[in-house]
N, C-alpha and C positions, 0 to 999 in steps of 0.2 A: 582598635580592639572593639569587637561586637560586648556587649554589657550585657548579662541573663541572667541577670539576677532578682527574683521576685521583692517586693519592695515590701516594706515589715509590715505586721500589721498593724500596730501604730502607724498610721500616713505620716505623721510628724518623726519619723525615725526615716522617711524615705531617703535621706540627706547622706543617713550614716551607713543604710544598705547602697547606695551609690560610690560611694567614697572607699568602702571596700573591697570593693572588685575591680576596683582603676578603671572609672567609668566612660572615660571621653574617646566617641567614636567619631564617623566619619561626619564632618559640619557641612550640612548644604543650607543654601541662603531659602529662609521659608518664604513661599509665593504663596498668591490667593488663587490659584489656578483648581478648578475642579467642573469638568466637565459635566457632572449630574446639575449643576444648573449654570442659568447663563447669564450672563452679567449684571443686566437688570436688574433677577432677582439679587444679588450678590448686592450691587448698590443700593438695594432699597434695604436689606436687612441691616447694612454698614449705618445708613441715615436714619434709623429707627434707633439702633443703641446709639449715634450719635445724640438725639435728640433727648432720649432718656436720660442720660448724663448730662446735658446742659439742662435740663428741667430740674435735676438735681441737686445739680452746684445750685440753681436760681435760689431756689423755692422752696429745700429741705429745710425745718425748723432750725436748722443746727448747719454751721458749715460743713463742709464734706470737702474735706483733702482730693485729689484726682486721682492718686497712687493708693488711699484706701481703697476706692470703688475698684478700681483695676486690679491692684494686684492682694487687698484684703487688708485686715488690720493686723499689725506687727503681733508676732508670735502665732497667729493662725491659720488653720491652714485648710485647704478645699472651700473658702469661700474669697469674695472677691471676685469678679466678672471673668478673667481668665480662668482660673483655677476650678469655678463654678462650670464654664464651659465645658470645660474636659471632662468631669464626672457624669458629663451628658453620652461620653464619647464608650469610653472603658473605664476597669479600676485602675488601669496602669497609667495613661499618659499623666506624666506632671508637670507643675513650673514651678522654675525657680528663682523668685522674687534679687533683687540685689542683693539682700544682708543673704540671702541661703546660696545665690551665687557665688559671692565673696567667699564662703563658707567651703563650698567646695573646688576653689580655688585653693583655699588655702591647703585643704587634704591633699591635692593633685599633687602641692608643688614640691611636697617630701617635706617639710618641714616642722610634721610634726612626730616629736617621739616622745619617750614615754619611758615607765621602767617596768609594765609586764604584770598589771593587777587588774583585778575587777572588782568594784569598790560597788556600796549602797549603803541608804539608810538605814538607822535601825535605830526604835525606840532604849534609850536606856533605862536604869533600873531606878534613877533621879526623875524620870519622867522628860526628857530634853532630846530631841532627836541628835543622833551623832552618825558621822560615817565609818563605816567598819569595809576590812577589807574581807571580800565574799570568798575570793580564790588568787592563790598567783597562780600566773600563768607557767607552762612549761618554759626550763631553760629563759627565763629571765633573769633581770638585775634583782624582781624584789622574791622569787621563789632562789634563786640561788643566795639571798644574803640572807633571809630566813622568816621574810614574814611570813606570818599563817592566818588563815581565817578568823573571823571573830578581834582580832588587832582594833581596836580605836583611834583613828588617826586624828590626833590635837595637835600637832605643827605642822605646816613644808614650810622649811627654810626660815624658823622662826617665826612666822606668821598664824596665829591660831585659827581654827579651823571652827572655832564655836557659831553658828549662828550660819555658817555658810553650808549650801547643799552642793549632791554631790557633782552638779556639773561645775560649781565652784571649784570643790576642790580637785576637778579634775583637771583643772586649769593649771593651778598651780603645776600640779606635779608634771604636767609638761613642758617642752624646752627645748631649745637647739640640742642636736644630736653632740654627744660628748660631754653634756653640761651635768654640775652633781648637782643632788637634792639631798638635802637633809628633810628626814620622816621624823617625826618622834610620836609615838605609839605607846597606849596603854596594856596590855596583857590581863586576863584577868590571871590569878596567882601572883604575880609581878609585881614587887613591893614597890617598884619605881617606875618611872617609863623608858621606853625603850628608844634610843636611838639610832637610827639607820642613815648610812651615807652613801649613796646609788648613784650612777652613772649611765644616763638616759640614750638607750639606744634605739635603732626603731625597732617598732616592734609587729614581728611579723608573725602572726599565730599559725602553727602547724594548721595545713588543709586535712591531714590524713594522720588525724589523734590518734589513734588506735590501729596500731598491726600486729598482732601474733599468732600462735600456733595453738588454736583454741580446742586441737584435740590433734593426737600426731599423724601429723600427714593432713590438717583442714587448717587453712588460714584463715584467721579473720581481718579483715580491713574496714574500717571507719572511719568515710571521706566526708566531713564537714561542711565544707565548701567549694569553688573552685574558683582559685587565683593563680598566680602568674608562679607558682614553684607546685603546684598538684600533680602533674604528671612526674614530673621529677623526682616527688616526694614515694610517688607512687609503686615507680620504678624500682627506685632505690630501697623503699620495705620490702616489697617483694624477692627483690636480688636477696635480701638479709636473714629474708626468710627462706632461701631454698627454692626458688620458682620452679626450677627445671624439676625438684621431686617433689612437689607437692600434687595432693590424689584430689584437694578441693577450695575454692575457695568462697567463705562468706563474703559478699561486697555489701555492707551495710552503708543505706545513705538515708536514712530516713533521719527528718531536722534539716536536710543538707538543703536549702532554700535557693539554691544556683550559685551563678558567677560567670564568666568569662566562658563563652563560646566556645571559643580555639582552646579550651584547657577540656570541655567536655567532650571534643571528640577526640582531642589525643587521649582520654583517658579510656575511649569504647576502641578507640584504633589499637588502645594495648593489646584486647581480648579479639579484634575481629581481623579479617583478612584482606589483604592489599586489593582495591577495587570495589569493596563492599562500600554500600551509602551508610551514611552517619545520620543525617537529619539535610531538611532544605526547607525554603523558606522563599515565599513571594508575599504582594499586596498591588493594589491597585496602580501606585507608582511607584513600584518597587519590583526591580530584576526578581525572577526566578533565579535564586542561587542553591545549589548543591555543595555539599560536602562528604567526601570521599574519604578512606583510610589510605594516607599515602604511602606507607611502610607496612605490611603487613604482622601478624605475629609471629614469634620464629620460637615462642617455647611449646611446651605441648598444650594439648587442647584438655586442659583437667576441666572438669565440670563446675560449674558456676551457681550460686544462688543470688540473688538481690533481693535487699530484705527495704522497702520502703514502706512511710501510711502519708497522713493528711497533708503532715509539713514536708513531704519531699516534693523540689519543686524546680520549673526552670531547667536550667541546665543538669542538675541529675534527672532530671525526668527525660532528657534526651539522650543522656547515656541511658537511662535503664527501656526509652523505647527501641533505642537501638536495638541494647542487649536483644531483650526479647524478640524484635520482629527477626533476627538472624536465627533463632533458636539457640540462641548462646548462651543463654541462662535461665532458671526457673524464675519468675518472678513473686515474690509473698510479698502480704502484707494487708495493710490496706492501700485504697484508691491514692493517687500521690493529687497535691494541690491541683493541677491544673495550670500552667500558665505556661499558654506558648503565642505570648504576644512579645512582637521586636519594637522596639525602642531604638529611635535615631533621637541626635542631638540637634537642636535648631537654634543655636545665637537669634537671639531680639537685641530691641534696640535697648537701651539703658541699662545695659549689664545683666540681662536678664536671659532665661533661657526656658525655652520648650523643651522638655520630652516627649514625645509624641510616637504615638503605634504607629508601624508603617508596614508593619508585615508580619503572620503568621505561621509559628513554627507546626512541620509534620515531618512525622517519623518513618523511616524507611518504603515500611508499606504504605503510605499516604496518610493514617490516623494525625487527625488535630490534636492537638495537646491541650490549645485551651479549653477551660469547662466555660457552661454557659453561666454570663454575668447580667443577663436581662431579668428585670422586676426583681433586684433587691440590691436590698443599700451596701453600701461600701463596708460596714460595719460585720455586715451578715457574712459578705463575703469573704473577707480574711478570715473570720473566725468560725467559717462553716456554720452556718445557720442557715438551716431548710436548706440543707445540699441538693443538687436534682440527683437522680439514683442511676444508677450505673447505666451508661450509655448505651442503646443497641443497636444504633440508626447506621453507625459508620462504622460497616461491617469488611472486614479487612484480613488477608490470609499471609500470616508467618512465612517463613523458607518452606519451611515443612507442612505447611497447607494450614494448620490451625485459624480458628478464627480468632481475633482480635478484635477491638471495640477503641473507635475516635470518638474525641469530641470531651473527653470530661473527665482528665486526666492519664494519666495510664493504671489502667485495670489488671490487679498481680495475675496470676494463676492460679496460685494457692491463695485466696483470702481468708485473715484470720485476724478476727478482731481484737482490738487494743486490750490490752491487758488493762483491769480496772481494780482500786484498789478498794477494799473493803471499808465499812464505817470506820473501823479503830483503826487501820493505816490514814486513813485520810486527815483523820482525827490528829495523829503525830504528825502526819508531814506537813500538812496546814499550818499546824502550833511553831514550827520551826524547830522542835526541841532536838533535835539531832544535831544540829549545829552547833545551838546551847551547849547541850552536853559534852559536846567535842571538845568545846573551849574550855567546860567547867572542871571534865573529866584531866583536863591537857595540863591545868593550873594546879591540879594535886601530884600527878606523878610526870609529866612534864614531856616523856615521848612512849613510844612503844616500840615492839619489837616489828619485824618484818612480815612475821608470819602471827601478831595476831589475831586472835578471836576472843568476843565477849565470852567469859563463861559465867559462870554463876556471879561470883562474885561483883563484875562489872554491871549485870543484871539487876542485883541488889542495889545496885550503886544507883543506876538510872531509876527503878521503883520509886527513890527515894526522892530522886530529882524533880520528879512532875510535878509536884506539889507546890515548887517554886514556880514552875510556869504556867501557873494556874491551870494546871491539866487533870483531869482524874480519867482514871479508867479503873473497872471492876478487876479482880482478882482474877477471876474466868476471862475476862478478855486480854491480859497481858498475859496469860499462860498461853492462849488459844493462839496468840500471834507473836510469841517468843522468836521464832524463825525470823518474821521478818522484822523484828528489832533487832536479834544478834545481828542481820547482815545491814543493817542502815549505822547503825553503830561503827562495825568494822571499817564499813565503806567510809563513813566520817572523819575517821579517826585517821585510817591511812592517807586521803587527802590531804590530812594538816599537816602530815608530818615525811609523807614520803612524795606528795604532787598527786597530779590531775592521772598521771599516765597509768600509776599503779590502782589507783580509784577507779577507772572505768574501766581495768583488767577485768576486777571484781565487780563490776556492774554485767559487764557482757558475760563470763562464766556463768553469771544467775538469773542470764536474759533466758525462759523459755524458747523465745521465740528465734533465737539464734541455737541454741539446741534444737529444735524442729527442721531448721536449716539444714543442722548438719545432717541430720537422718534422713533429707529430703536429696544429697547429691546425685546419688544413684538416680533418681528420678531426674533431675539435671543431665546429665550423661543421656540417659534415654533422648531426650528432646536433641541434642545435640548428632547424634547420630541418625533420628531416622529422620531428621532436616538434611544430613549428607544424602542417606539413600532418595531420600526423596525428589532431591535434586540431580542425581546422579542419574534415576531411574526415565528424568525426560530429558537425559541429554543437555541440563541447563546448570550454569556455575554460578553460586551464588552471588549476589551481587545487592 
């Protein structure tokens, strides 16, 4: 399996974006073979860091381990002679030292499971760091047995948790698949603590969180990532929701940071037609390969929008240049990450392993995907700092003749900048108090109904609460943004107690920019249609 998935932007997570997408592709044995120079130079550059390194061991004030200089000091990362090399290269090629190889061994070989939480720190009111749980996950052990957010976890399996962080206890609570754990958990309201007996299954997070009917007759879908059940999953919401009569559909992937190759173009082969290109990809010793739609679609052609921005990347950026270059869908948003660089696996010797670029991804029409990573730091670049500005150079035409632009990401149609929040939201969502509140509000009346909403009285309730979280805000500023505390409230509240699914119902309903969506279908349909005529008009089938 081809790996496309862009790597986090902590480098030191790149371990755990690998291990997610079931990363191990084709192994070829790395040679020093490269024909821009010739061997000479090759052996003299080889006897230059060999000598550096022997003058090092000699003659540093301080010994010098051989496996420090090489592969860096334990826990660090992008320094050390290899690791250093490669950031000379691109932001993507990595390695992976023994203990991070071992590491991703051990993810590959299925053995690790879990019970379906997402766990972090968080100061207490003692002053003592503790770990709390943040979310369960859908259809797990610990959302189906009842934990809820804001939970303080002091046991697994009788073993207290004081003093240990949270990749500690993440340890713990993992386990051969089938094995129980005992949780025990504080609540705030909860005179006692709470104990939980779970059965660790593995755990495999929906690719496609979010699918409904976000107004009658327009679907919304919300593809996360893509792993080895996305088309499946894909299919399957669709069928549930009526495909054959539905008039539109939103395909939201923005966050969606890739995955799995063969899952992105089965997921553009859903929308496009038998024979059409999906994406291809060469490099200097690297086949030209194409990828084709090899089933066509067989329901109707309803019109399409893709809503991406910064963090869509990798593999949804190859479904959504797809989409686009076919005139299949409108594309909004903003600019998507950028990364269309391929990754092969290269075994070394002592357990160790290269990732290494070997070839670049372009989209139907020929546009590159990757953006440009020259003259700035690795830092800048995950986190978009001094972006270069929308690409004009790789000038490129749709089915339908449009122009298009390679080279620095995929560029929507509709651009339409990130929604930003004002001083007093930032103010609250910074402070964390919705969370707070959730827990504190949770510990007085214990759940909620299905359909509520903050009204006054809940309002009142929160006024009162900032003051515990060292918050203030003026009277005029929590009138003037009543709205968007009633909805971060509701959204809280339902989370705790009804899951993640009904929580981002009520996110996407109050998402402008998937309302803009839907208003924009018609204008989808357009592009779709005079891409047929236009292609019909010179005698040529899309392809």
């Amino acid at each position: 399996m081809r790996l496309l998935r862009m790597v986090a932007r902590a480098v030191g997570l790149a371990l755990l974006a690998t291990v997610t997408c079931g990363a191990m592709g084709n192994q070829v044995a790395p040679t020093p073979k490269d024909e821009n120079n010739n061997s000479a130079a090759y052996r003299t550059s080889l006897k230059q860091f060999s000598d550096a390194l022997t003058v090092i061991q000699q003659d540093y004030a301080s010994p010098v381990k051989p496996n420090t200089a090489i592969y860096g000091p334990p826990g660090a990362t992008m320094v050390g002679a290899i690791p250093a090399m490669l950031r000379t290269l691109d932001p993507h090629s990595n390695f992976f030292d023994p203990k991070r190889f071992a590491q991703l061994e051990e993810e590959m070989s299925g053995k690790y499971y879990g019970v379906g939480m997402e766990i972090g720190p968080q100061l207490s009111k003692s002053g003592n760091m503790v770990v709390v749980v943040e979310r369960p996950l859908p259809d797990t052990p610990a959302f189906r047995a009842g934990l809820r957010p804001g939970d303080v976890i002091v046991e697994v399996d009788g073993k207290s948790t004081t003093g240990l962080d949270t990749v500690q206890v993440q340890k713990l609570l993992r386990g051969p698949r089938e094995t129980s754990v005992a949780i025990t958990v504080t609540r705030e309201g909860s005179p006692h603590p709470l104990e939980f007996t779970l059965v660790r299954q593995k755990i495999m997070p929906r690719s496609v969180d979010t699918a409904f009917m976000v107004r009658p007759g327009i679907a919304y879908v919300h593809i996360n990532t893509f792993n080895e059940t996305t088309n499946a999953e894909l299919s399957s919401d669709l069928d549930r929701l009526g495909e054959q009569n539905i008039d539109g559909l939103i395909l939201d992937l923005r966050g969606n940071l890739g995955g799995l190759l063969q899952q992105a173009v089965a997921v553009a082969s859903h929308f496009l037609r038998k024979g059409q290109l999906v994406v291809y990809h060469y490099g200097r010793n690297s086949a030209l390969q194409r990828y084709y739609v090899e089933s066509g679609e067989t329901g109707p052609e309803y019109p399409i929008v893709v809503l991406i921005n910064k963090n869509t990347a990798s593999a949804a950026e190859i479904v959504t240049g797809a989409l686009q270059d076919h005139d299949r869908a409108l594309v909004m948003g903003q600019r998507s990450f950028g990364k269309g660089l391929v990754q092969t696996e290269f075994p070394l010797s002592d357990r160790t392993m290269l990732l290494l670029t070997t070839a670049r991804y372009y989209t139907p029409s020929g546009r590159l995907i990757q953006r440009d990573y020259s003259n700035i730091s690795l830092y800048d670049y995950y986190n978009h700092y001094n972006p270069s500005p929308y690409p004009k150079t790789q000038v490129r035409l749709t089915d339908g003749g449009r122009p298009v632009y390679g080279g620095g990401g995929i560029t929507p149609d509709v651009r339409v900048p990130p929604q930003k929040l004002n001083s007093v939201e930032s103010k609250l969502a910074g402070a964390n108090v919705f969370f707070d509140f959730g827990r504190s509000y949770l510990a007085r009346h214990n759940t909620i109904p299905p359909d509520f909403k903050a009204n006054r009285k809940v309002l009142d309730e929160f006024r009162k609460f900032l003051p515990t979280e060292d918050v203030s805000i003026s009277d005029a500023d929590f009138k003037a943004n009543e709205s968007f505390i009633r909805r971060q409230i509701r959204i809280q509240l339902v989370r705790a107690i009804y899951g993640e699914d009904a929580a981002n119902r009520l996110v996407v309903e109050n998402d402008p920019l998937v309302a803009r969506a839907a208003d924009s279908l018609g204008k989808a349909k357009e592009l779709l249609v005079h891409a047929q005529r236009y292609m019909a008009s010179r005698g040529m089938e899309q392809q």
